[in-house]
Steps between C-alpha positions, in 0.01 A plus 500: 500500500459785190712772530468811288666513194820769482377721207787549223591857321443392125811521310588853388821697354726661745380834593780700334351827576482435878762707623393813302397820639058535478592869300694301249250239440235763484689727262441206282130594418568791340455361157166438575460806725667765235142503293317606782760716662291814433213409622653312840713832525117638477381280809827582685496865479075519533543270820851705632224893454242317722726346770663889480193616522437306794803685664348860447213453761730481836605827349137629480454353822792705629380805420140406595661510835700778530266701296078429531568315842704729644313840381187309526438621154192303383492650228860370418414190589279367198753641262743246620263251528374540175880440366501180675214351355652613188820321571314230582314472137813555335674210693184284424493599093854444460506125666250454282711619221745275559325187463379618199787586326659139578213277515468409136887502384660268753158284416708505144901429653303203695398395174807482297669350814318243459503481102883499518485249735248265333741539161827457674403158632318393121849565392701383795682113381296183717822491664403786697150366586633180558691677815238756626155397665258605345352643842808747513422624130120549565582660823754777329240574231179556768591597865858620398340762237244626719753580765734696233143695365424580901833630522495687213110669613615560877840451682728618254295822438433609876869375532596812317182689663612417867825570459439844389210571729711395788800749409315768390298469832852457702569838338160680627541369843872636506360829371211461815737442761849317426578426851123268502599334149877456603347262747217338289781421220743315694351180470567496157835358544426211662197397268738515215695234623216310612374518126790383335519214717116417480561533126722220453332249714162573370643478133657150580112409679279611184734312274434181685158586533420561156688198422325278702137646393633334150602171670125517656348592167715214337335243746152643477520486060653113566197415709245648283633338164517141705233524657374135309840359640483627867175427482516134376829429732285615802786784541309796545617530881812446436503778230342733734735434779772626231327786448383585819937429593582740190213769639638506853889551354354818311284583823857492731657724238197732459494557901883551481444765267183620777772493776726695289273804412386517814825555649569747267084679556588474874799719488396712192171576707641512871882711394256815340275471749732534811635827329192621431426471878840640601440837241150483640633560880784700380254720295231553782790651734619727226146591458444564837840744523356674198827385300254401178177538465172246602399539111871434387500173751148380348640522130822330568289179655314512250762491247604260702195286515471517097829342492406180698340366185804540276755331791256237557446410171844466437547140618189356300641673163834348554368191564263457202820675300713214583214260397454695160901487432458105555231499294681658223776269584325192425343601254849648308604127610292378209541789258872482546527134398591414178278472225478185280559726201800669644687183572825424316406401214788522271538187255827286569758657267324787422502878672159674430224402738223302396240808512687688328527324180231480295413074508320324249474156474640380205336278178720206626292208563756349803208470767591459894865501554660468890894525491728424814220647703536564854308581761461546888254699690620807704444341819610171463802436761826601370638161486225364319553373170333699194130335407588496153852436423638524108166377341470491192130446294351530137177486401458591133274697364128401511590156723339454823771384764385326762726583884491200757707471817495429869307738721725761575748458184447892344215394287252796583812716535638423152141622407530848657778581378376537163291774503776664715279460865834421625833567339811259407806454641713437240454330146243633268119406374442635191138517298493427107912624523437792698605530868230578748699763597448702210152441546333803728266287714151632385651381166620146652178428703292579192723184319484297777194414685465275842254284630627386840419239719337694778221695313470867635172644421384898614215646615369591137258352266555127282643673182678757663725271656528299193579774306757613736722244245433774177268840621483516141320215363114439434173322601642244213917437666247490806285236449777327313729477784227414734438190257819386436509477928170308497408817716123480394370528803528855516219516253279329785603817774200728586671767307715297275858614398379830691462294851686649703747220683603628846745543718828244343213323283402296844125489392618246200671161515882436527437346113294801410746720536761341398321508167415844508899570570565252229253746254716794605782329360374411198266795414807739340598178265860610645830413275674331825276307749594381824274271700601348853259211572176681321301151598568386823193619682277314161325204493570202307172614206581879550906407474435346131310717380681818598802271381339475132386892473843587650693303221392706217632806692820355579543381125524907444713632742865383674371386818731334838263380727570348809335120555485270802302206357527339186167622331642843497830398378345350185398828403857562397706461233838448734547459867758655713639356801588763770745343809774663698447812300540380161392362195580159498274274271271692210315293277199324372255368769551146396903591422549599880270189629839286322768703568461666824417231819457833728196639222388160525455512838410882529193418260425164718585526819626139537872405535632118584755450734760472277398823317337359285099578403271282588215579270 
């Protein structure tokens, strides 16, 4: 019997900001808000004149009563109704106003949101991104902003709007009849409390829900990008089921949220309502004992009545309120994290930052040097030991060092942490004598260039994601690179290098682009290059010649690359033997064969009972 899978929240950072009051987090946007404060104080005040506006006509009407009506004054009578239809126009112009005034500037905040946003994860360390799904980030920068820009165009203006509509209309029904509005009022003090409380559950309910839309979103990007895999596993149901499980978790919490704003509508909507019934009754009797007047009783329910939408209201602006302040919540969660380039990166034994000094690599010729190197990654178990532990590695300048290990030994790590992707422990790596350190990372990462194992190609065209590897360089580094990867298929593509590759390069072959990401590599003819199984997805022909091309490029450069079968390896001067965390064989190809029975059997495979290799 199938049972439904339990859908799981993708792994995301505490919410720090949980607990905070919805004004706090709100008060937050005012960088963004400051530029356009003018022209939102614009909106607020055009909107505030027409909703005032609004107010004047049970005034009119007042007097329409006691005054036309009452004289029978026809005459009279078209005056006033010629001020209402003014009125009216003016209230119409001035919502109109509004729009205008805000339309086209919080188009522009919504934008730089999401600029900010975009640049704060390009600089964010993969540590970060190795934590977050990516359905959470694409979530913050798409529904999140349009729920801050909504806010921004509607609740928090007729927040400020209501509010003083409502009190200035308490104070003309006082000024009507205060006994009538003493009884219309007193329901406010039980709908504050009500409020407050509704506040804080709701807040707790649109954090979950917006979390869980990015858990949903998360599932739904998964399923698209293995599509091939579900596809080919016959696992589409199964996938569904999850997401159908993760829809109906964000369903419960939506209708919780329902449930709670209803609550709060009912009594918002029925509290006003049964004292407008009670100053009704109470009116019609003073009325009728000629205590106030039938045109003084007719504006005060009107008054009245033009107050229904600013109470009603109230409940549906805090609740989008608390959904903008978790909005700007999450998406101060990634803004707030800490920036690759404002990590600590002070050099062991020295006290100025590495950012702040002003790096250059220096004329020594020392190559690739790893000392006492450690490493863990941030959410490995606390009583885990470190990946890399004390290792120590040279390869000189303009060598090609080969990296072999078990799976799982730190190979691909000891890679990344080159060009800084992740950062060290302890120890030190150092490039020609200089620490990477003192390198700033555009600086680094235009020294060292990657080609790793699984080859990530974008939506863009053949030589724009080869010359991702140097923006700078020509047609000629082009077509260079693309030979030295035996990438001439490309010149066969409708469009050639201009073909445009799709979505993660899936309309080419797993060898394709791998030689296309092997191209990128190459294309900059980099000082330091790092390559993490650039063949593995070849075949035998393609392999050797890619091999041959890629040998005069490595005979220029000081290249560690990281091998898993013996072809590869003989593309290197020296071979390093990675186990336990360490260094603990370097040498020749053939040297290591003699010396070291676990490269022996690493490169064959084969061991003999005795420990011995059986070859």
């Amino acid at each position: 019997m199938s049972t439904q899978p339990e859908p799981q929240p993708s792994p995301r950072p505490p919410d720090r900001n949980r607990k905070h009051s919805a004004t706090r987090s709100l008060l937050r946007l005012w960088p963004y808000v400051r530029p356009i404060r003018w022209r939102l104080t614009a909106s607020t005040v055009s909107a505030l004149l027409a909703s005032l506006s609004a107010l004047v006509i049970p005034l009119v009407l007042k007097n329409i009563v006691d005054g036309p009506v009452a004289h029978r004054d026809t005459g009279g009578l078209w005056q006033q109704g010629l001020l209402l239809l003014v009125l009216g126009l003016m209230e119409a112009g001035l919502f109109g106003m509004r729009r205008w005034f805000v339309a086209r500037p919080l188009a522009d905040v919504e934008l730089r949101m999401r600029a900010d946003l975009y640049a704060k994860l390009q600089r964010l360390p993969v540590s970060f991104h190795d934590r977050w799904a990516s359905g959470q980030l694409l979530s913050r920068a798409t529904s999140d902003m349009y729920t801050i820009r909504l806010f921004l165009a509607f609740p928090l203006v007729f927040l400020i709007v209501n509010s003083s509509v409502f009190l200035t209309g308490i104070g003309i029904m006082f000024g009507l009849d205060w006994q009538l509005a003493l009884i219309t009022v007193l329901p406010a003090v039980p709908l504050i409390l009500l409020c407050s409380y509704f506040e804080r559950r709701y807040s707790a309910a649109a954090r979950l829900a917006q979390d869980q839309n990015g858990d949903l979103a998360t599932v739904l990007e998964e399923s698209v990008l293995g599509i091939r895999i579900l596809k080919s596993f016959g696992r589409h149901r199964t996938m569904a089921a999850r997401y159908r499980a993760q829809a109906e978790l964000l369903r419960e919490t939506e209708l919780k949220k329902a449930r709670l704003l209803a609550d709060l509508w009912a009594v918002i909507v029925g509290l006003p309502e049964l004292a407008l019934g009670v100053s009704l009754a109470v009116g019609v009797v003073q009325v009728a004992h000629g205590s106030t007047t039938a045109g003084t009783l007719v504006g005060f329910l009107s008054t009245a009545l033009s107050l229904r939408w600013p109470v009603e209201s109230l409940g549906w602006l805090l609740a989008y309120s608390n959904e903008a302040a978790t909005a700007t919540d999450r998406f101060y969660e990634v803004m707030d994290a800490r920036p690759a380039d404002a990590a600590d990166d002070t050099v062991p034994g020295t006290e100025a930052s590495a950012d702040a000094r002003e790096p250059v690599v220096t004329s020594t010729r020392d190559g690739i040097r790893l000392e006492g190197v450690r490493f863990r990654y941030p959410d490995a178990p606390a009583d885990s030991a470190d990946l890399l532990s004390g290792l120590d590695l040279h390869v000189r300048s303009g060598e090609t060092m080969a990296l072999v290990g078990l799976t799982g030994s730190g190979k691909t790590t000891l890679t990344a942490l080159l060009p800084r992707l992740y950062e060290i422990d302890g120890g030190r790596i150092t490039l020609d004598g200089t620490n990477i350190r003192e390198i700033p990372r555009a600086r680094l990462r235009e020294l060292v260039s990657m080609a790793f194992e699984d080859p990530t190609l974008f939506s863009a065209s053949v030589s724009e994601n080869v010359l991702m590897g140097a923006p700078d360089a020509g047609e000629e580094a082009l077509q260079r690179a693309l030979d030295v990867a035996q990438a001439q298929f490309v010149r066969t593509l409708p469009e050639g290098p201009a073909t445009q590759v799709g979505e993660q390069g899936l309309s080419l072959s797993g060898g394709q682009r791998q030689r296309l990401a092997l191209a990128r590599a190459v294309v900059g003819a980099p000082d330091f290059l790092v390559l993490d199984d650039p063949l593995s997805a070849l075949d035998v022909h393609t392999e050797a010649l890619v091999e041959q091309a890629l040998r005069q490029v490595l005979a220029g450069t000081t290249a560690l690359v990281v091998a898993h079968r013996p072809s590869t390896v003989q593309l290197a001067d020296r071979v390093a033997l990675l186990a336990d965390g360490r260094i603990t064989a370097v040498g020749t190809h053939h040297e290591l064969l003699e010396s070291s029975p676990e490269y022996r059997e690493l490169m064959s495979g084969e061991r003999a009972e005795d420990g011995s290799l059986v070859r």
